[in-house]
Residue frames relative to the residue before (quaternion, step in Angstrom):
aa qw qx qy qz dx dy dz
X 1.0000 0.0000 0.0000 0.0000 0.00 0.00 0.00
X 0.3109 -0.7399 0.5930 0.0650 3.60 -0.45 1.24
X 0.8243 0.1016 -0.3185 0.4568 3.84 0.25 0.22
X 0.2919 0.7130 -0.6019 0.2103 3.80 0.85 1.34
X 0.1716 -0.7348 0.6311 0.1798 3.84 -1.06 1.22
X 0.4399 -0.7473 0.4862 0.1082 3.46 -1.35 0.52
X 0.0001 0.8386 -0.5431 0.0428 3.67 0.13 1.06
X 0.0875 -0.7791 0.6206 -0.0146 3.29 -0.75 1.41
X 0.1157 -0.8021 0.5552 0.1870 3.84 -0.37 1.38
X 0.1976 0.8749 -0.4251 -0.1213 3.42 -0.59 0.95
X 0.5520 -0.7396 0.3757 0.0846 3.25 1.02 1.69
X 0.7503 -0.4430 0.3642 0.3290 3.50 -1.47 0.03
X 0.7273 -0.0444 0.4885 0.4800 2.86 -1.69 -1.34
X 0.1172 -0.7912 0.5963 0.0691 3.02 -1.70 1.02
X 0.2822 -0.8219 0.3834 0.3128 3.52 -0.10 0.87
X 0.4976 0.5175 -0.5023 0.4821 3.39 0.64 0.17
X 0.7718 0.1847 -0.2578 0.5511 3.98 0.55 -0.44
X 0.4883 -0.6287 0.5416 0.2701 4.08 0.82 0.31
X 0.8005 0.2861 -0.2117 0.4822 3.59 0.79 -0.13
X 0.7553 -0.2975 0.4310 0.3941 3.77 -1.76 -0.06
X 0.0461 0.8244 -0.5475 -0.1358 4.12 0.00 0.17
X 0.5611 0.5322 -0.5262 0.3536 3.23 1.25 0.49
X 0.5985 0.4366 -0.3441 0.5769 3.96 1.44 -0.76
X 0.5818 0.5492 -0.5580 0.2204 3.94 0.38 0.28
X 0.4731 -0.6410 0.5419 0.2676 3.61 -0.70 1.68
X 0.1171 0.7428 -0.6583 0.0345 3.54 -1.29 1.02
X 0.6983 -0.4143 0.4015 0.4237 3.97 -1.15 -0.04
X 0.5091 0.7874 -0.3475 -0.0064 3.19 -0.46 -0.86
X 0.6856 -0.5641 -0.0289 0.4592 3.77 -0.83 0.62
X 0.6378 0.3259 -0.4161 0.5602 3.80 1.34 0.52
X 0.9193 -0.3008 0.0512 0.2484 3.48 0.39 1.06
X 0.4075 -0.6572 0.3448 0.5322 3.43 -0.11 -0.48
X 0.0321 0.6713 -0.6852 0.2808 3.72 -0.54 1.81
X 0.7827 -0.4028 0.4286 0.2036 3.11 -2.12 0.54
X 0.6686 -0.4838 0.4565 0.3325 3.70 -0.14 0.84
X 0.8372 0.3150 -0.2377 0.3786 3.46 0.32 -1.04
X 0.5290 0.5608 -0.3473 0.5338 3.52 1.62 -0.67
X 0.5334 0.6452 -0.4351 0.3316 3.65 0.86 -0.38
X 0.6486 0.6963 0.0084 0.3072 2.75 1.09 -1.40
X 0.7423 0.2634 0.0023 0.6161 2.80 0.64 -1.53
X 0.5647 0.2688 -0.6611 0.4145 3.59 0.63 0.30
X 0.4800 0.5671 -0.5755 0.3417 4.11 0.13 -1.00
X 0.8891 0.1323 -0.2745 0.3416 3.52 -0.37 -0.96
X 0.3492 0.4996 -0.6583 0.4417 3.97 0.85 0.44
X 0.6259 0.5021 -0.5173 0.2975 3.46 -0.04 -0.87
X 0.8678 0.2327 -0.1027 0.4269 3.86 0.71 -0.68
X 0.5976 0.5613 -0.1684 0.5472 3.37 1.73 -1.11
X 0.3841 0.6065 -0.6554 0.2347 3.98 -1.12 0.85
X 0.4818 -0.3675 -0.7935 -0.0566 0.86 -1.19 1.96
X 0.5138 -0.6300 0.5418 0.2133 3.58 -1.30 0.86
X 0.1785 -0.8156 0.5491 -0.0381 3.23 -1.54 1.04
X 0.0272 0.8253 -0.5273 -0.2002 3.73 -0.53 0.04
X 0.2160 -0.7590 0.5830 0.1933 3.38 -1.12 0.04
X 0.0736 -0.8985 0.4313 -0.0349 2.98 -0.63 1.19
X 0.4486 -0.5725 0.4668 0.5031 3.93 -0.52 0.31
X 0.7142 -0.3740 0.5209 0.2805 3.21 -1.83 0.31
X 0.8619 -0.1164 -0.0985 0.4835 3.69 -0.43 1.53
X 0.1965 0.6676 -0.5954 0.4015 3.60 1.16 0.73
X 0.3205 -0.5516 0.7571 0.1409 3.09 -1.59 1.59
X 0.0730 -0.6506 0.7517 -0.0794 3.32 -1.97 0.86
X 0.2204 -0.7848 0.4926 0.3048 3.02 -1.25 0.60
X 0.6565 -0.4539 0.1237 0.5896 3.44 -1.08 0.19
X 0.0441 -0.6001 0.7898 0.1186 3.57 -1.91 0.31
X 0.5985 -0.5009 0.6083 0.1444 2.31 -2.50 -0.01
X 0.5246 0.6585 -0.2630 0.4711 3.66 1.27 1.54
X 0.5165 -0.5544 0.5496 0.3520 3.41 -0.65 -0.38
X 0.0864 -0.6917 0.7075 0.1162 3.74 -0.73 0.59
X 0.1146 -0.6473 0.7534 0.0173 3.14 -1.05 1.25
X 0.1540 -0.7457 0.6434 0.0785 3.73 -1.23 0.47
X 0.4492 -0.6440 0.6115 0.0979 3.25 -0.97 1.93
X 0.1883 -0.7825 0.5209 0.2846 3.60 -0.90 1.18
X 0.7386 0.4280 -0.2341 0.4652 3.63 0.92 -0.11
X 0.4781 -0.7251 0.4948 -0.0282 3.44 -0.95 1.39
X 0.8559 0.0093 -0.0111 0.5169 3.93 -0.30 1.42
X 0.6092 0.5948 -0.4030 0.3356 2.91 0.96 0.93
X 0.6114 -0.6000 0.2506 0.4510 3.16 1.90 0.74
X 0.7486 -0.5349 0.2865 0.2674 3.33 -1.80 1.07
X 0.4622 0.7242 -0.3345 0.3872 4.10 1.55 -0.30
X 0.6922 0.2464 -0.2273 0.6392 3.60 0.27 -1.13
X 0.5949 0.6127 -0.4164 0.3120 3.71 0.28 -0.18
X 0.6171 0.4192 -0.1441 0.6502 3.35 1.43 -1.34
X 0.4673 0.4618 -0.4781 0.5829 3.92 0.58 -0.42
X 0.7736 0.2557 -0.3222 0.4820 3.52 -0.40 -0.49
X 0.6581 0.6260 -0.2808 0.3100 3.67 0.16 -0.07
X 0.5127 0.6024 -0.1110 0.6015 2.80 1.90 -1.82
X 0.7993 0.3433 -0.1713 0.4626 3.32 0.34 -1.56
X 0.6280 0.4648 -0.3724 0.5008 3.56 0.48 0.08
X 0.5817 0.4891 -0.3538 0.5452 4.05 1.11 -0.73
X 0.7073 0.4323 -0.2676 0.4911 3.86 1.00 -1.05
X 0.5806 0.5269 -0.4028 0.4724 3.67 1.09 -0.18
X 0.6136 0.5146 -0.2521 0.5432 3.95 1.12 -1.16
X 0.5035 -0.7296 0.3586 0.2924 3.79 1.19 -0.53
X 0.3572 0.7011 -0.4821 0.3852 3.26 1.42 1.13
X 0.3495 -0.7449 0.4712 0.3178 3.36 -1.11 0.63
X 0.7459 0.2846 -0.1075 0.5926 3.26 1.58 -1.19
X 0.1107 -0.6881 0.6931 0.1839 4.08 -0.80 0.39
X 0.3367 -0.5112 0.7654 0.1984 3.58 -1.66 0.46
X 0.0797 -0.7101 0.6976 0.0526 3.91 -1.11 1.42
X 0.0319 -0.8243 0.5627 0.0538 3.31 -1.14 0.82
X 0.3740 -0.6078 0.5471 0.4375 3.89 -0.73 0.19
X 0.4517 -0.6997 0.4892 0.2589 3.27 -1.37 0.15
X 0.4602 0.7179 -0.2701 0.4472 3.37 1.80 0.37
X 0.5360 0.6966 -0.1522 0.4520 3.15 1.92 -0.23
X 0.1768 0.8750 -0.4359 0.1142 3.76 1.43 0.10
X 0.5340 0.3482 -0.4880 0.5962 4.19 1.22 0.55
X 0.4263 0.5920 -0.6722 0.1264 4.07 0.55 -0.33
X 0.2513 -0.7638 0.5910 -0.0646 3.45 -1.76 0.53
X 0.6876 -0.5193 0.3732 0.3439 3.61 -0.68 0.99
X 0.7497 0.4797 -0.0611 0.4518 3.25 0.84 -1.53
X 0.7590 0.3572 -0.4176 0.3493 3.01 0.79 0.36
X 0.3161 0.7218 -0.4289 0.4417 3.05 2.22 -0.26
X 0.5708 0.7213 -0.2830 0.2718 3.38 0.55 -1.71
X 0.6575 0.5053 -0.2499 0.4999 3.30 1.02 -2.03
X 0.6786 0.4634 -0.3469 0.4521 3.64 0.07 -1.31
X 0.6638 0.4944 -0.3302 0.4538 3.97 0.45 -0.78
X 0.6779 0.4400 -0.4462 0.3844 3.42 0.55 -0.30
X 0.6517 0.4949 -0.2201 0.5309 3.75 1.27 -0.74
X 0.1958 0.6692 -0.7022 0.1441 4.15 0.95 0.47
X 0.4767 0.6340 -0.5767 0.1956 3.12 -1.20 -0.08
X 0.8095 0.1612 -0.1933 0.5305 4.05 0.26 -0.45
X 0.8515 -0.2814 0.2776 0.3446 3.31 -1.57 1.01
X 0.6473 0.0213 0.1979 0.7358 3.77 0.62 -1.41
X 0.0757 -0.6927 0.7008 -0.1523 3.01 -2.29 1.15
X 0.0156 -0.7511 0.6437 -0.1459 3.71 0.37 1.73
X 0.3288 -0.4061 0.7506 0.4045 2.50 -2.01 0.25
X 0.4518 -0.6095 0.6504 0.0383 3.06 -2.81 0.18
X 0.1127 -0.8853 0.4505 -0.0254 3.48 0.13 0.35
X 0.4964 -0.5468 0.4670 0.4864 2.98 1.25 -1.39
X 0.6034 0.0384 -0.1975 0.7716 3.01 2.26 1.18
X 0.5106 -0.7121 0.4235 0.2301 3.01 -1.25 0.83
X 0.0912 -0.9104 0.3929 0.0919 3.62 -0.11 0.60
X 0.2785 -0.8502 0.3988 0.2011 3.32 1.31 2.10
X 0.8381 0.4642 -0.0917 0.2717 3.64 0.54 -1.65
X 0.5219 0.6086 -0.2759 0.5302 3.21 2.32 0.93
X 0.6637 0.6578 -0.1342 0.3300 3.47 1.95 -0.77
X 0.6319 -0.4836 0.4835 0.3647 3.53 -1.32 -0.81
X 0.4176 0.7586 -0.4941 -0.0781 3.08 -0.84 0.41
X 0.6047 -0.6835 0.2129 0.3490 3.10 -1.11 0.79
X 0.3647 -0.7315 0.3613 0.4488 4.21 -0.05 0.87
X 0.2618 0.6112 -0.6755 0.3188 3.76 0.59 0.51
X 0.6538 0.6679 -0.3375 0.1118 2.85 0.45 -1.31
X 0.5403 0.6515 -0.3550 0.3970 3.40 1.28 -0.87
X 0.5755 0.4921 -0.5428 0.3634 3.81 0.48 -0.35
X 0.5001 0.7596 -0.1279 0.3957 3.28 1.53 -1.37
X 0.7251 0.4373 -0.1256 0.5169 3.30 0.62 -1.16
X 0.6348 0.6501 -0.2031 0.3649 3.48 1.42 -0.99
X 0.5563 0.5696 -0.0375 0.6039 3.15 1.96 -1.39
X 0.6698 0.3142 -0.3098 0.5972 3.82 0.54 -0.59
X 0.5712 0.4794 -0.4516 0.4899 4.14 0.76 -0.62
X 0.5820 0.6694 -0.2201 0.4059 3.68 0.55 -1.14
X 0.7973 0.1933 -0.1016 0.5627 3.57 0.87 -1.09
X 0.7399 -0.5441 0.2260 0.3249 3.30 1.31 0.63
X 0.3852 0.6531 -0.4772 0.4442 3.44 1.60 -0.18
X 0.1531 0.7136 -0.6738 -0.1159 3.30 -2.03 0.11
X 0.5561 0.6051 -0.4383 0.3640 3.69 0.88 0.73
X 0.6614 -0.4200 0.4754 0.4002 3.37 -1.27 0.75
X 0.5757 0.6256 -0.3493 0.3940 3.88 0.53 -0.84
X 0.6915 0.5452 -0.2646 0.3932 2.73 0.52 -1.72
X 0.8623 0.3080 -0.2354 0.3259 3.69 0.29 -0.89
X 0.6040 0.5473 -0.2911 0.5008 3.54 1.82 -0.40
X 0.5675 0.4897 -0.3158 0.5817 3.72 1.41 0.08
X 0.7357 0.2094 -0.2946 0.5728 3.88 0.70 0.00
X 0.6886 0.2114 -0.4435 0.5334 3.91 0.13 0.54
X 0.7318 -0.5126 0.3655 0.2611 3.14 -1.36 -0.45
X 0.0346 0.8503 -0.5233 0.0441 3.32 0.13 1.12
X 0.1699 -0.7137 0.6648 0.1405 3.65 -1.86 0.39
X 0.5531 -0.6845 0.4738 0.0325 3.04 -1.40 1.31
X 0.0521 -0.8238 0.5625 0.0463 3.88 0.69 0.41
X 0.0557 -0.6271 0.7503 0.2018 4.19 -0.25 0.66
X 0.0733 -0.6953 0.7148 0.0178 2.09 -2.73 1.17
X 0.5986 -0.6425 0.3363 0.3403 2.98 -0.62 -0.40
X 0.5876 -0.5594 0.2783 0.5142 3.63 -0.06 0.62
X 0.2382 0.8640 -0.4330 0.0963 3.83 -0.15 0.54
X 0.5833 -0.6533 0.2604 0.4064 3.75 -0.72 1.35
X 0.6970 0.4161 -0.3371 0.4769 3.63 1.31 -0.55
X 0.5625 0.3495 -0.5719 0.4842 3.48 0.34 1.55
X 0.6512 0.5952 -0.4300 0.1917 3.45 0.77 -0.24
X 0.2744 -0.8126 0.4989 0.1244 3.64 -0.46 0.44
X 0.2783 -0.8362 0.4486 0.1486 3.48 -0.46 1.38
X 0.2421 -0.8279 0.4987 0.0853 3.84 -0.38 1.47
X 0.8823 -0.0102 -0.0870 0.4624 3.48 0.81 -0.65
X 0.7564 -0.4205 0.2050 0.4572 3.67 -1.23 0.05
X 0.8219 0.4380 -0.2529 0.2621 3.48 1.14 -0.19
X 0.4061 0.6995 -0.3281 0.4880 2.74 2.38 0.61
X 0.4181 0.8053 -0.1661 0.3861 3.09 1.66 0.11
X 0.5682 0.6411 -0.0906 0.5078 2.92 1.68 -1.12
């Protein structure tokens, strides 16, 4: 897909790890780099142009992206992706690939999978959970997203339960897992 943008939400501090989980140095399949470089290399590999979201004075190191800065703090992964979406649909993408930045196995290949199913509004993988902050979605969406913020929503749910979304089963796999605390680290 030649017009997929790449939105990497990497948010704040995490109170479950007391620290920044985007600067936490981990293994992973390009080495041992900063959670966010993880990231952002998987989806350069497929994703241009590539975006991040960041909290308001989050240190980062340098990438190969746009830093966009989220002006509001704890209000969840929605207004984050609104701004992402709406920045991939400014650059001329129809479809962006959102990831968390907690994801440091994420892989090309699985982007790939989700690309082969374009076709609804939103495209997750399934596992046996939905895994909103791993998927497709189309950057229309951001007017969308604007309307569910508006009425007070702020969950990924919230916006894949009122448009049209597909489920893609997978198989349990390290490049959905998302690391929550210091001992997932290990």
């Amino acid at each position: 897909m030649s017009d997929l943008a790449g939105v990497v939400l990497a948010g704040g501090a995490s109170r479950r790890m007391g620290r920044d989980k985007a600067t936490v140095v981990v293994d992973g399949p390009s080495g041992s780099k900063t959670m966010v470089e993880h990231v952002v290399a998987a989806l350069a590999a497929r994703c241009d142009p590539l975006f991040v979201i960041a909290a308001p004075g989050q240190a980062l190191p340098a990438l190969p992206a746009t830093i966009l800065r989220d002006e509001l703090l704890g209000v969840g992964p929605l207004l984050a992706t609104g701004r992402g979406l709406r920045a991939a649909a400014d650059a001329g993408a129809e479809w962006a690939f959102v990831c968390a930045v907690d994801m440091p196995q994420m892989t090309p290949e699985l982007i790939d999978e989700l690309v082969e199913h374009v076709g609804a509004d939103v495209v997750l993988p399934w596992d046996g959970r939905d895994h909103y902050l791993a998927g497709l979605y189309r950057t229309a969406l951001a007017a969308r997203i604007d309307e569910l913020i508006l009425a007070g929503e702020r969950s990924m749910r919230a916006l894949a339960d009122t448009v049209n979304t597909q489920r893609i089963v997978m198989p349990e796999s390290p490049a959905l897992a998302n690391v929550n605390t210091a001992a997932q680290l290990s």
